[in-house]
C-alpha positions as CSV (number, residue, x, y, z in Angstrom):
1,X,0.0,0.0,0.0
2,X,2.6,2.3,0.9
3,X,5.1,1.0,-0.8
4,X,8.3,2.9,-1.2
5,X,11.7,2.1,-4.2
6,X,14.8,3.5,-4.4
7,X,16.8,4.4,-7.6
8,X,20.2,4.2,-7.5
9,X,23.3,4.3,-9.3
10,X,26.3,1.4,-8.5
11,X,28.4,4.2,-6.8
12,X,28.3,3.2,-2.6
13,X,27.7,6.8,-1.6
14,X,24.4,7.9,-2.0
15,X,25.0,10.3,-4.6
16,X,22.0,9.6,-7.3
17,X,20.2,7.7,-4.4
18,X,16.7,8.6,-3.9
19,X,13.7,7.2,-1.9
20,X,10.6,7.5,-3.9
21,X,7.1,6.8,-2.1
22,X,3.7,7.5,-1.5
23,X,3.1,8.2,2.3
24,X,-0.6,9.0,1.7
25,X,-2.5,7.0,-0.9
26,X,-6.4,8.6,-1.1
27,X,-9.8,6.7,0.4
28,X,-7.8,3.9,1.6
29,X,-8.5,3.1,4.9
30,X,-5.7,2.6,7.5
31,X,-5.1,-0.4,9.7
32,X,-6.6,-0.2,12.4
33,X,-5.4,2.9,15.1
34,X,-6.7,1.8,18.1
35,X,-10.4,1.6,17.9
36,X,-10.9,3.5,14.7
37,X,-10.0,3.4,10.9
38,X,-8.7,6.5,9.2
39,X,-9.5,7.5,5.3
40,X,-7.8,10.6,4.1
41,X,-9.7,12.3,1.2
42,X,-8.6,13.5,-2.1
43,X,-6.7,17.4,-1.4
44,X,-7.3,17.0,2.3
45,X,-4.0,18.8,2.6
46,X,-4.5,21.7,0.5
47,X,-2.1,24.3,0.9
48,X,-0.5,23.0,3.6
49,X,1.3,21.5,0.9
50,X,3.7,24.7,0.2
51,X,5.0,24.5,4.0
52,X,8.2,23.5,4.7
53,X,7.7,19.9,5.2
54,X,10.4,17.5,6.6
55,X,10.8,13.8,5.8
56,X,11.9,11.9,8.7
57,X,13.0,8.0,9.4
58,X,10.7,6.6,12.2
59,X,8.8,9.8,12.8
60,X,12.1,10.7,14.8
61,X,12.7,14.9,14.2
62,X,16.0,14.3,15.0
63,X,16.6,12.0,12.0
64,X,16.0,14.5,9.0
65,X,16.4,13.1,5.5
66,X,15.0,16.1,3.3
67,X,12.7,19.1,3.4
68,X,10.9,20.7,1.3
69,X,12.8,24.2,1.9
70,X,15.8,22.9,1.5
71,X,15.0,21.1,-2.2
72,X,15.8,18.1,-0.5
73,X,12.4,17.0,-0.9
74,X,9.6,17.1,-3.3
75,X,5.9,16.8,-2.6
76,X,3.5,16.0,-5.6
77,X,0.0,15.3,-5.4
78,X,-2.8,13.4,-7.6
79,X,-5.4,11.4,-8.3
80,X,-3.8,8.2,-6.1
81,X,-2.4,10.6,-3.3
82,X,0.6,11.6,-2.4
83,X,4.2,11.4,-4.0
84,X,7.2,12.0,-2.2
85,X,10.8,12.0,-3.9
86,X,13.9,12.4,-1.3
87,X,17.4,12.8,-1.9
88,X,18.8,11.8,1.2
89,X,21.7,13.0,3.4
90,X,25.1,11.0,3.0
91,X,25.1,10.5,6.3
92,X,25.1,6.9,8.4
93,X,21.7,7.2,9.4
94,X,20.5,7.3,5.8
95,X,23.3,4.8,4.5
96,X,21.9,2.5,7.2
97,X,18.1,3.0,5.6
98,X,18.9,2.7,2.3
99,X,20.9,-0.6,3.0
100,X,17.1,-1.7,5.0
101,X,15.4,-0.3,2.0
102,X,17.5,-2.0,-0.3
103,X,16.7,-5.6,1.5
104,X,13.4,-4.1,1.6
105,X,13.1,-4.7,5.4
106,X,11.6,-1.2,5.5
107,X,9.5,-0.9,2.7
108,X,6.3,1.5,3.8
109,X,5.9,5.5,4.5
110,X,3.1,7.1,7.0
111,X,2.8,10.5,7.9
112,X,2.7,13.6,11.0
113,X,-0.4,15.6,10.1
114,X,-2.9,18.0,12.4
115,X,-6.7,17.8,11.6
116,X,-8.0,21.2,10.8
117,X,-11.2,22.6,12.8
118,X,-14.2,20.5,11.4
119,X,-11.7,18.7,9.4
120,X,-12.6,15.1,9.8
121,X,-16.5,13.0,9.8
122,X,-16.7,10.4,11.9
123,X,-18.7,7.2,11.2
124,X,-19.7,5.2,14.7
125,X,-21.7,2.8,13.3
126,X,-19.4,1.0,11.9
127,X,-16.8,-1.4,13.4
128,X,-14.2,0.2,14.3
129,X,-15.1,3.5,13.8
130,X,-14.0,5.1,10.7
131,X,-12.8,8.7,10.3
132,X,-12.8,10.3,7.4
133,X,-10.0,13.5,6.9
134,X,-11.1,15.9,5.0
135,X,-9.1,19.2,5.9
136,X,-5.9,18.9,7.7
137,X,-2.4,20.2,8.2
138,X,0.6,17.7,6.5
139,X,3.8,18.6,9.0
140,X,5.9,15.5,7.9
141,X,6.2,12.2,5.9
142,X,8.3,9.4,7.4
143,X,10.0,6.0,5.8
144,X,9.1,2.9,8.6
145,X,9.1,-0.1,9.0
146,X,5.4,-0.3,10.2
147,X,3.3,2.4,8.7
């Protein structure tokens, strides 16, 4: 679902390298959260697309592979969702998950995002309860292992 490649060239440095992915793929329900399943709707993130958003390993701030003010990280959107390219630091942290990547131990992407006022619909009567995202603020994609 949230499947995520890397092209590469045959030079060990990651210059070339980049992690390619979709952290948010559009009116497909999440596992389940705890008691409730999450959709996020087509352009849920509106313009919260032009902020300076940061792409992380493991949802850990202090493990920064790109932003998007720094060019080192480009959001698109469409149809399917979101599209996130990454040209990741040569530093060990990202050697290390590109090596994971590579022997596709980590393989998925998720996402840090804020629900806007009114933002999300929720539906009770079903099992779990499903909540539908349909205004909210995107503050940073991460590559996991479990997203």
């Amino acid at each position: 679902m949230n499947q995520i490649e890397i092209r590469a060239t045959a030079d060990l440095s990651l210059k070339g390298k980049k992690i390619i992915g979709r952290p948010v793929v559009y009116n497909s329900p999440s596992e389940d959260l705890g008691g409730f399943i999450e959709v996020i709707s087509a352009g849920a993130f509106g313009s919260s697309l032009n902020n300076d958003i940061r792409a992380l390993v493991e949802h850990d701030s202090k493990l920064i592979l790109g932003r998007t003010a720094a060019g080192t990280m480009t959001i698109s959107e469409d149809e399917q969702g979101l599209l996130v390219e990454i040209d990741p630091p040569n530093i060990q942290a990202a050697r290390d998950l590109m090596t994971s990547i590579e022997r596709k131990d980590i393989s998925g992407m998720s996402f840090g995002f804020t629900v806007n006022a009114n933002g999300a619909q929720w539906d009770f009567d079903k099992v779990p309860a499903v909540r539908t995202v349909s205004s909210a603020i995107l503050h940073e994609i991460t590559v996991t292992g479990m997203p």
